[in-house]
C-alpha positions in Angstrom: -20.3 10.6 131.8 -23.3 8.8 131.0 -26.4 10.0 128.7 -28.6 8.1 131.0 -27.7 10.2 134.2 -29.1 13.9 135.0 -28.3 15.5 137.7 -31.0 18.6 138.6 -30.3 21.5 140.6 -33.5 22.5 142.3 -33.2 26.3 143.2 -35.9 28.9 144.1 -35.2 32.6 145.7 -37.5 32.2 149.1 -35.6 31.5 152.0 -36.2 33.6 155.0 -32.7 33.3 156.7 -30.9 34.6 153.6 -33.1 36.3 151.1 -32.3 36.0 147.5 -29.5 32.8 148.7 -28.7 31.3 145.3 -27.7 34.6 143.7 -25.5 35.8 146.7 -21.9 35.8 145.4 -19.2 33.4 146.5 -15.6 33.8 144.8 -17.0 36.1 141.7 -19.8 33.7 140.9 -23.5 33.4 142.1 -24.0 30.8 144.9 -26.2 28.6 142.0 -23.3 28.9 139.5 -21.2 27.2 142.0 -23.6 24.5 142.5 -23.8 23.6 138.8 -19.9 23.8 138.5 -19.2 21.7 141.3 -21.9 19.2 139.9 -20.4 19.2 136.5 -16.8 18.4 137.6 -18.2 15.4 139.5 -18.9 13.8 135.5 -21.5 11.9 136.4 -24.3 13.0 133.6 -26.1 16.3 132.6 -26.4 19.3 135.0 -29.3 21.0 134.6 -30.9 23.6 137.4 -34.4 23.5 137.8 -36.0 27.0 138.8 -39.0 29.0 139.0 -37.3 32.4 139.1 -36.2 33.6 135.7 -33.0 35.6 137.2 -31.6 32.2 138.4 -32.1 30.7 135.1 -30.5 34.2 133.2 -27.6 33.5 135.4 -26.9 30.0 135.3 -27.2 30.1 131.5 -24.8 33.1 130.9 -21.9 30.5 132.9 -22.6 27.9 130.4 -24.7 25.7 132.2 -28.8 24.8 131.2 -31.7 25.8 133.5 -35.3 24.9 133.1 -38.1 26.7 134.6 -40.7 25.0 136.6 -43.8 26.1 138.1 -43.8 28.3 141.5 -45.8 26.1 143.6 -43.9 23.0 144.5 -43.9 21.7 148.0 -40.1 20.3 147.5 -37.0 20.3 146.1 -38.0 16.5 144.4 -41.5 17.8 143.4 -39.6 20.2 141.0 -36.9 17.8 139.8 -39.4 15.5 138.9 -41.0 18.4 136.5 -38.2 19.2 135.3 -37.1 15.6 133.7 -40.1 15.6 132.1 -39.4 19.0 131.0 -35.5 18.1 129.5 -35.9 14.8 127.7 -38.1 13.3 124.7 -38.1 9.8 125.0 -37.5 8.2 128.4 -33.6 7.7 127.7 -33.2 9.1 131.3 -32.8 6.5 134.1 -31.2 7.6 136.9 -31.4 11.0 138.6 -29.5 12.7 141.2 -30.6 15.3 143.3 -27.9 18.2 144.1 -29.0 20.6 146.6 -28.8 24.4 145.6 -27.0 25.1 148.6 -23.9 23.3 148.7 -21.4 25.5 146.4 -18.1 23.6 148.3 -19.6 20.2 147.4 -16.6 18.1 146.2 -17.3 16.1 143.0 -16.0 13.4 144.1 -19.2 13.3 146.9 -21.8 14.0 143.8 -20.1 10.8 142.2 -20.3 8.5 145.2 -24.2 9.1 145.7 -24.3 6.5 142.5 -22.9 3.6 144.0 -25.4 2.2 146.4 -27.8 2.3 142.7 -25.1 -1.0 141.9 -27.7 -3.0 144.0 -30.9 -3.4 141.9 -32.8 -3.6 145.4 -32.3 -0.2 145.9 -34.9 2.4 145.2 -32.9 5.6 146.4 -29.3 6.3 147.3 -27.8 8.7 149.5 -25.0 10.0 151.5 -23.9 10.2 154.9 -21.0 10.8 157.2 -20.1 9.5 160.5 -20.5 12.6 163.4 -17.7 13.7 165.0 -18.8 15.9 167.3 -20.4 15.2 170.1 -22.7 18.1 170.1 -24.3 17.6 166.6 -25.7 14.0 167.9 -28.4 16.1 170.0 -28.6 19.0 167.7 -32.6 19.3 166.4 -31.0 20.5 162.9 -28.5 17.5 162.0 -30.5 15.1 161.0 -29.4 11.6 161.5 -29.7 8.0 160.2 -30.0 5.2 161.5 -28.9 2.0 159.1 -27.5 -1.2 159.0 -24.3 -2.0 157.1 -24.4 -3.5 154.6 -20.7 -3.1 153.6 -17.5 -1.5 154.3 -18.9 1.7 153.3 -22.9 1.9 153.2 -25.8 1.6 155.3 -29.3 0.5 154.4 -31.7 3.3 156.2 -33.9 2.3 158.5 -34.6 5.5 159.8 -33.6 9.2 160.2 -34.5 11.7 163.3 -33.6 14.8 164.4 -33.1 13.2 167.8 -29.8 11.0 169.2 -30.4 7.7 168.0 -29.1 4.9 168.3 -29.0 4.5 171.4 -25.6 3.0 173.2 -22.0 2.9 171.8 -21.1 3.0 168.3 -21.1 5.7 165.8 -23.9 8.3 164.6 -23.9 9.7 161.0 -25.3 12.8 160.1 -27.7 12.3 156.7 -26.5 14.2 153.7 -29.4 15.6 151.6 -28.1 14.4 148.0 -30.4 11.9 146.4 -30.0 9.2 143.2 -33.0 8.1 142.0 -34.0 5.2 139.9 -36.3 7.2 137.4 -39.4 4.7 138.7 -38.7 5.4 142.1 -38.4 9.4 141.6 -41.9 9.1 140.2 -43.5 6.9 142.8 -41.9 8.8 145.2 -43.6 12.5 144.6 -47.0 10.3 143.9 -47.1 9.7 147.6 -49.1 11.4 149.8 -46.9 13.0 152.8 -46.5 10.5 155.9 -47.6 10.0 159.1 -43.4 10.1 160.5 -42.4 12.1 157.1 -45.0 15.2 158.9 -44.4 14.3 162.7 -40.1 14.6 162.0 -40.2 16.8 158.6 -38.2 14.9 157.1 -39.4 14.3 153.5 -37.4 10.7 152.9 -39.8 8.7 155.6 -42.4 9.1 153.1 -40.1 6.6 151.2 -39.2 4.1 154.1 -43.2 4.2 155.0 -43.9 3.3 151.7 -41.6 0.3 151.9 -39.0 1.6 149.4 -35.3 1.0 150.1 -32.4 3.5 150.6 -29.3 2.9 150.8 -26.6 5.8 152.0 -22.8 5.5 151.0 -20.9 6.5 153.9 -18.3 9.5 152.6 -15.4 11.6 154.3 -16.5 15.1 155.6 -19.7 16.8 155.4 -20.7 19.5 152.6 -21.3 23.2 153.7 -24.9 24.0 153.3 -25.9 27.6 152.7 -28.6 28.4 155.3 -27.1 32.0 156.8 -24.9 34.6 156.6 -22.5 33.0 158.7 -22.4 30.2 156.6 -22.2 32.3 153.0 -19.4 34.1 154.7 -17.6 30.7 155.2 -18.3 29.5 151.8 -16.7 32.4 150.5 -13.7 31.8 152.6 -13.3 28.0 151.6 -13.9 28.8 148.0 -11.7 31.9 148.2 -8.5 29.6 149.3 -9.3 26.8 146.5 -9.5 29.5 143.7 -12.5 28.0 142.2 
């Protein structure tokens, strides 16, 4: 574990599709304690959530774990992580930051860990994950979000763009973009500084604010996507996964 890694949990109760998503219960614990657990087996750095509902923070301290709060009006999840460093340290000893999504309670660590290693190449502003699509209905699906890169070794792409359309086009693989973020602290900070993009608006996809800007991420290419928590259906199959793993 190293001092000079944080990873923040951004979590906030609106969410139209499942009201009140990171307190629903999954295997005895709220949905956000599940987060923070999964993120603190992964040994990476500190786990903090970041929050601007005072019942998320009541639970996620009486598990153990720290929660900050942070104001109500933030446009994004990155918007509030980058509040909350500033909120959780005293001298700037922090210098990388990964972003963990509050709605991925069957993350394995082992994912949270690999969003670090595209960070080995100084070039690289922001790393992320993604996973090759197998199948063949998710490449047209307007909700998987994929990205186009170019490999740059056995395992990781450099992004050069992500759509919610097919793309490329021809034969070869498509990978579906998984929304967990390591951030140089400098790029974190130029990042939420931007002004929303021309692409980032037309696609909503926050991360081509970056690419427009001219900053560099790289994506590690992992096994398996992560659940995300987005309806019932889905907190019903959390519940089921995490049931059968005990955790």
């Amino acid at each position: 574990m190293a001092p000079s890694v944080v990873v923040l949990v951004p979590a906030r109760m609106h969410s139209t599709r499942l009201p009140g998503k990171p307190l629903a219960e999954i295997a005895g614990e709220a949905m956000i304690v599940q987060v923070a657990r999964r993120a603190s087996e992964a040994a990476i750095g500190r786990v903090v959530v970041a929050t601007d509902t005072e019942a998320i923070a009541e639970i996620v301290r009486g598990a153990g774990f720290e929660a900050v709060m942070t104001r109500g009006d933030h446009a994004s999840g990155s918007d509030r992580i980058h509040e909350a460093l500033g909120m959780i340290e005293g001298g700037g000893e922090i210098d990388t930051v990964v972003n963990v999504q509050g709605d991925l309670p069957t993350i394995a660590p082992q994912t949270v860990r690999a969003a670090l290693a595209p960070l080995e190449e100084p070039e690289v502003d922001i790393a992320t994950l993604t996973t090759e699509i197998a199948d063949d209905a998710d490449r047209t699906a307007s909700h998987i979000v994929k990205l186009v890169g170019s490999p740059v070794g056995p395992t990781r792409l450099r992004a050069l763009y992500f759509t919610r359309e097919s793309a490329p086009w021809g034969e070869g693989p498509f990978y579906h973009h998984i929304g967990l973020y390591a951030y140089r602290r400098s790029a974190l900070a130029r990042f939420v500084a931007l002004p929303p993009s021309t692409l980032e608006r037309r696609e909503r996809l926050e991360q081509l604010r970056a690419l427009e800007a001219g900053m560099r991420i790289d994506a590690e290419i992992v096994e398996g996507e992560p659940l995300g928590v987005d309806t019932p259906a889905d907190l019903e199959r959390a519940r089921q996964i995490l049931s059968k793993t005990g955790s």
